[in-house]
C-alpha positions in Angstrom: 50.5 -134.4 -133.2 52.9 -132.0 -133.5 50.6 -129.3 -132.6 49.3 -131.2 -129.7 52.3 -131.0 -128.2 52.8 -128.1 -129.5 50.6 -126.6 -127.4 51.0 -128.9 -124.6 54.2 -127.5 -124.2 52.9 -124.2 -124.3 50.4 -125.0 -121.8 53.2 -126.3 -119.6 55.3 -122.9 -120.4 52.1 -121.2 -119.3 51.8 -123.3 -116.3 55.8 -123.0 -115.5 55.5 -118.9 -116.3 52.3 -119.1 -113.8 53.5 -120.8 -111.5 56.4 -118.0 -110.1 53.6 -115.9 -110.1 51.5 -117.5 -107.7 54.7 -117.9 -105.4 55.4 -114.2 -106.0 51.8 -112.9 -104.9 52.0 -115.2 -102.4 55.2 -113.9 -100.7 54.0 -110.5 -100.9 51.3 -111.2 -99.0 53.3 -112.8 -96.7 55.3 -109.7 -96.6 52.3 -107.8 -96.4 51.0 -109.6 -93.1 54.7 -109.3 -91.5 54.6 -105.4 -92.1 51.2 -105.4 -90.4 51.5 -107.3 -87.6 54.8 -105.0 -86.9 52.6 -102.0 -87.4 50.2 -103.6 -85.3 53.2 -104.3 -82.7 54.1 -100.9 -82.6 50.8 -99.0 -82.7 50.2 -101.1 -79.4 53.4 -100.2 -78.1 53.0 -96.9 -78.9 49.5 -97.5 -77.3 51.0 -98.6 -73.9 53.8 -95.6 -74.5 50.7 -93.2 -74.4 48.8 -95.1 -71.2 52.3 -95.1 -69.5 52.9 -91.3 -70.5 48.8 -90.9 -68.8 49.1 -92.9 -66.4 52.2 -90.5 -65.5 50.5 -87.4 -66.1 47.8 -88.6 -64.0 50.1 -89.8 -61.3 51.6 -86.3 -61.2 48.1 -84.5 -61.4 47.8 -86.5 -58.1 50.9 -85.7 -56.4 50.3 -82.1 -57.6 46.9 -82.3 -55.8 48.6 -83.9 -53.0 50.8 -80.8 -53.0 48.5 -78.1 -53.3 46.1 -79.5 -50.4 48.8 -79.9 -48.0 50.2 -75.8 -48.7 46.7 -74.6 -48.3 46.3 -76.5 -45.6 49.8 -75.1 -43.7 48.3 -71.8 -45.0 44.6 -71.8 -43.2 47.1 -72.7 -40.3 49.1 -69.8 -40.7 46.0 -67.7 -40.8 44.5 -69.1 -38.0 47.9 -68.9 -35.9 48.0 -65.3 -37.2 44.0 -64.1 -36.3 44.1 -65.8 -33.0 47.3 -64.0 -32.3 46.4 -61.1 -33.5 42.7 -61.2 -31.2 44.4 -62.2 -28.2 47.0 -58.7 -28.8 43.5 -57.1 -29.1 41.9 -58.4 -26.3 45.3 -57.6 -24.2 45.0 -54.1 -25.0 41.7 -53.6 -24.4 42.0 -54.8 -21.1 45.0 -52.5 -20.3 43.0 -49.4 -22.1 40.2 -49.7 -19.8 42.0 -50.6 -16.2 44.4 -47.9 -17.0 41.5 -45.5 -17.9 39.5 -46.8 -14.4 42.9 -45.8 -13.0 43.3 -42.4 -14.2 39.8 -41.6 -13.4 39.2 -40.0 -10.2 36.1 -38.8 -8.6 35.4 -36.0 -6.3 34.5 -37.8 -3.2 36.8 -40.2 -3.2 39.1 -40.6 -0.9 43.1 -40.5 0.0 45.3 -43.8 -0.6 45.1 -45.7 3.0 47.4 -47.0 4.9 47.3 -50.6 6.3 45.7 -53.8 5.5 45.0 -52.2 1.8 48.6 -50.7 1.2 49.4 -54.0 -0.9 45.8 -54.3 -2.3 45.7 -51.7 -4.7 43.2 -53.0 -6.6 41.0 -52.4 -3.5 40.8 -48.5 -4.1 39.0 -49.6 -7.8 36.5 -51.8 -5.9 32.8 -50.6 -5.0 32.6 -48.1 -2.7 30.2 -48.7 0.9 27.7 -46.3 1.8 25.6 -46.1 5.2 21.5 -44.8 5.1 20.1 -44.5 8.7 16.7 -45.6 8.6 13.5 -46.4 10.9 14.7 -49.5 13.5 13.1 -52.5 12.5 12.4 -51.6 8.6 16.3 -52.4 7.9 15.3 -56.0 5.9 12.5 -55.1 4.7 14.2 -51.9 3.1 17.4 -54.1 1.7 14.5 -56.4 0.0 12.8 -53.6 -1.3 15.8 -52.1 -2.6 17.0 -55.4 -3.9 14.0 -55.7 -6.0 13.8 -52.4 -7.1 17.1 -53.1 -8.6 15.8 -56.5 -10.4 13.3 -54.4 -12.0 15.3 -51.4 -13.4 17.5 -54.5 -15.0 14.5 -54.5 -17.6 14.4 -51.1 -18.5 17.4 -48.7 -20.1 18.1 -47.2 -17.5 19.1 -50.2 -14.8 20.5 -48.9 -11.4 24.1 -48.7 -11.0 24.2 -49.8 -7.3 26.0 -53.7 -6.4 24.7 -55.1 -3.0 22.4 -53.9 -0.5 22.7 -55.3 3.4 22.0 -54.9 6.9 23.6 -55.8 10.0 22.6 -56.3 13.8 23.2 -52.6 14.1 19.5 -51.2 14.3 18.5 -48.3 12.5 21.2 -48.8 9.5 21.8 -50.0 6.3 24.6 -50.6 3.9 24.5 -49.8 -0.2 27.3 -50.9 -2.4 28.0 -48.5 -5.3 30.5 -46.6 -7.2 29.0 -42.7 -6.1 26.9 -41.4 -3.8 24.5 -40.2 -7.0 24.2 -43.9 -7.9 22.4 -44.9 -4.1 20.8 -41.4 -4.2 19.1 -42.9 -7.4 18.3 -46.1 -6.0 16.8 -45.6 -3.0 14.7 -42.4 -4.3 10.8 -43.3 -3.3 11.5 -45.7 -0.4 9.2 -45.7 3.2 11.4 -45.4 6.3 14.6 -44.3 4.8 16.8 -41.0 6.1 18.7 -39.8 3.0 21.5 -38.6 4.5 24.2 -40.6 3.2 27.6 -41.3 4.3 30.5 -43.0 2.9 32.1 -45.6 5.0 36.2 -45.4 5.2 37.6 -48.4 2.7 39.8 -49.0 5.8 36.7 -50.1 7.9 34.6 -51.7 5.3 36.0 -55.6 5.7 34.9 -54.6 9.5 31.4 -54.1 8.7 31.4 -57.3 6.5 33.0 -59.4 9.2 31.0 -61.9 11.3 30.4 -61.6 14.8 30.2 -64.6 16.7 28.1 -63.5 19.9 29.7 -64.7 23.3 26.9 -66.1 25.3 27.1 -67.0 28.4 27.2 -70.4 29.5 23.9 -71.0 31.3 24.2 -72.5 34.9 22.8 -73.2 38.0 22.1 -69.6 39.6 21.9 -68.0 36.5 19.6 -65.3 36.0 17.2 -65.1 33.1 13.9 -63.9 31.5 11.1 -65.9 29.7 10.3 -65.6 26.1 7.1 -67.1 26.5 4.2 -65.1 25.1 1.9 -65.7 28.0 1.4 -63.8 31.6 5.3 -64.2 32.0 6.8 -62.6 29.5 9.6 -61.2 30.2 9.8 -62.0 33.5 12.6 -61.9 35.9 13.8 -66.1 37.2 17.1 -68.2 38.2 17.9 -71.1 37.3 18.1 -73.6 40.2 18.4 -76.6 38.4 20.2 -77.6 34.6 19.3 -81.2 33.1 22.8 -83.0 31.8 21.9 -82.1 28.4 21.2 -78.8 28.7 18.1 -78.9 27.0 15.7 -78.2 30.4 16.2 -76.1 33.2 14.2 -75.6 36.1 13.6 -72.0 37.4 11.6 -69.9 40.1 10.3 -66.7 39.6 7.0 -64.7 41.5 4.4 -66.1 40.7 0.7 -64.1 38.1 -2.1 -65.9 40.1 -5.8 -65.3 38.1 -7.2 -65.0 41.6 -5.9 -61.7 42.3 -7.8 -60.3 39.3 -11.2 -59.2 39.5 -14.0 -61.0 38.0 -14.8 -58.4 35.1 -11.1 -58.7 33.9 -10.9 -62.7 34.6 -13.9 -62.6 31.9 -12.1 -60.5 29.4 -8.9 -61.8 30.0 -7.2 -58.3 29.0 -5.2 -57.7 32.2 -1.9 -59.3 33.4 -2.3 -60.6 36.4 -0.5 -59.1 39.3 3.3 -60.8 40.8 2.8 -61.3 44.1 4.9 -64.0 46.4 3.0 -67.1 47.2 1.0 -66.7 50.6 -1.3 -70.0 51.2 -3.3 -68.2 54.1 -4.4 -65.6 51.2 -5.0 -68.3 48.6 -7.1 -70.4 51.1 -9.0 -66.9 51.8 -9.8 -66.1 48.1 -10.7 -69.6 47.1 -12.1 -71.5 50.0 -10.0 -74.4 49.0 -7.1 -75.9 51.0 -3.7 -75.4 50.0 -1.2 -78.6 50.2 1.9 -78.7 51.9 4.4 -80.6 50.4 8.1 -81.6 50.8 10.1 -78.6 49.6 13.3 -79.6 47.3 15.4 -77.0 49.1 14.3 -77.5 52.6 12.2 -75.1 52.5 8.3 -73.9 52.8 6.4 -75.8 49.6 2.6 -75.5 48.7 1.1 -77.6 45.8 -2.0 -75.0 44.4 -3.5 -75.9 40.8 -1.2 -78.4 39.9 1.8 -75.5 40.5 4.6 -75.8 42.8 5.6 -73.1 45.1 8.6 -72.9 47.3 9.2 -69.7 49.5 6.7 -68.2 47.7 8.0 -68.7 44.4 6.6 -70.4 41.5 9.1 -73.8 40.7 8.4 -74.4 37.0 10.6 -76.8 34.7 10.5 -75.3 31.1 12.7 -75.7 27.7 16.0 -73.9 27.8 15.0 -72.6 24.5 12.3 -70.3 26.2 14.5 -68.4 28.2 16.9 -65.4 27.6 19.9 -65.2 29.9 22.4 -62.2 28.1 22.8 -59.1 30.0 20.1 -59.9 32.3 21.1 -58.1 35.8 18.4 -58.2 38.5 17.5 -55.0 40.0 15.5 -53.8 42.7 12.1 -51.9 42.2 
């Protein structure tokens, strides 16, 4: 019995020594979880230490992008401001080099400083100079076109002509060439039909006078006027006065001496070749040639009138109403033959 309890109590000392032990291990583990869950703590703070610390670095990374873009950008602008400066200095003294140069340079035939209208345009003695060609009367536009075109061509080749304008004027027998020298409208007019190549070089004081407009003063046609007919018939040409202007101005009614066909012979009647005759208006002589009767009729003027193939006649001149466009009344003087 003894030994039964005995070793009971030694069981319960074995249970009492065990027992501290399982309280011990117990509290170390304890202790074991608190130390990792603080090294847990702090690996994640040093975690969110490190994203702060990237999220910095990354945040200045940016701002140091930031930084470099704008200063290249106010750099490129610098350049810019600098090239186009530095073109425009270029382009300034390029310009001054060559009118300075044009300046300086002087040909042979050109001419003294003149006074007048150009005295304050002194640009005018750098411009194109105008040279006169006498030529045959009546080629003068055909001549500028030819010229003209010759000029177009020479633009295709390597040697284009150095001449600027080419004109006429209502002077006959003349035309105008725009160039720098007399060699240059030598050159361009070398080969052409109807053209006197003796040149000369028109003042620069009278050149705005060859350019200049001028308006024709016509006379004002009237009642009395005298005139000549355009008309490419039997009158051309001839000699009439105007004895009657509508309101408009647009008809006139004249009398001139009458072409009759009767006064022409028969051969030239057939071939129609020959002008007839102007001969005053005699009925007696009309009646003679042509066996017919001429009409007497009431004359506008109070005078002698004769109706004859559908013509009018009044003191022996032919009344005709035609288009004041037909007729031709400056500097026409009547004159005796």
């Amino acid at each position: 019995t003894m030994s039964d309890d005995g070793s009971g109590s030694e069981f319960e000392e074995e249970q009492t020594r065990q027992r501290p032990a399982k309280r011990a291990r117990g509290g170390r583990s304890q202790f074991i979880e608190e130390e990792v869950d603080v090294e847990d703590d702090e690996d994640e703070e040093d975690e969110e230490d490190d994203n702060e610390d990237e999220n910095e670095e990354a945040d200045e990374e940016d701002e140091g992008d930031e930084i470099d873009e704008e200063e290249t950008e106010r750099h490129n602008r610098r350049l810019d401001a600098e090239r186009r400066r530095r073109e425009e200095e270029e382009l300034r003294e390029h310009v001054k080099q060559r009118y300075e140069s044009e300046r300086a340079t002087r040909y042979a035939d050109d001419e003294e400083p003149v006074q007048g209208r150009f005295q304050d345009l002194p640009d005018a003695q750098r411009d194109p100079k105008l040279w006169l060609m006498k030529c045959k009367p009546g080629a003068e536009k055909m001549l500028v076109i030819s010229l003209m075109q010759k000029y177009l061509d020479s633009r295709e080749t390597e040697r284009p002509l150095q001449i600027k304008s080419a004109l006429c004027t209502d002077i006959k027998g003349y035309i105008y060439v725009e160039a720098m020298r007399e060699a240059h409208v030598r050159e361009a007019t070398q080969g052409l039909n109807n053209l006197f190549y003796k040149i000369v070089q028109v003042p620069t004081k009278e050149m705005t006078d060859v350019m200049r407009v001028r308006a024709a003063e016509k006379a004002p046609l009237g009642r009395g006027s005298w005139v000549r007919l355009k008309r490419n018939d039997e009158y051309k040409d001839d000699l009439a006065q105007v004895v009657y202007l509508e309101a408009d101005g647009s008809r006139a009614t004249i009398r001139l001496i009458p072409r009759l066909k009767i006064y022409l012979q028969r051969e030239d009647n057939e071939y129609g070749k020959v002008r007839p005759p102007a001969r005053l208006f005699n009925p007696e002589e009309v009646s003679r040639l042509t066996g017919e009767e001429v009409m007497s009729t009431r004359s506008v003027n109070s005078g002698e009138g004769y109706v004859y193939d559908g013509m009018t006649f009044e003191d022996g001149c032919l009344i005709k109403t035609i288009a004041v466009r037909g007729l031709r009344w400056e500097n026409v003087t009547p004159s005796l033959v």
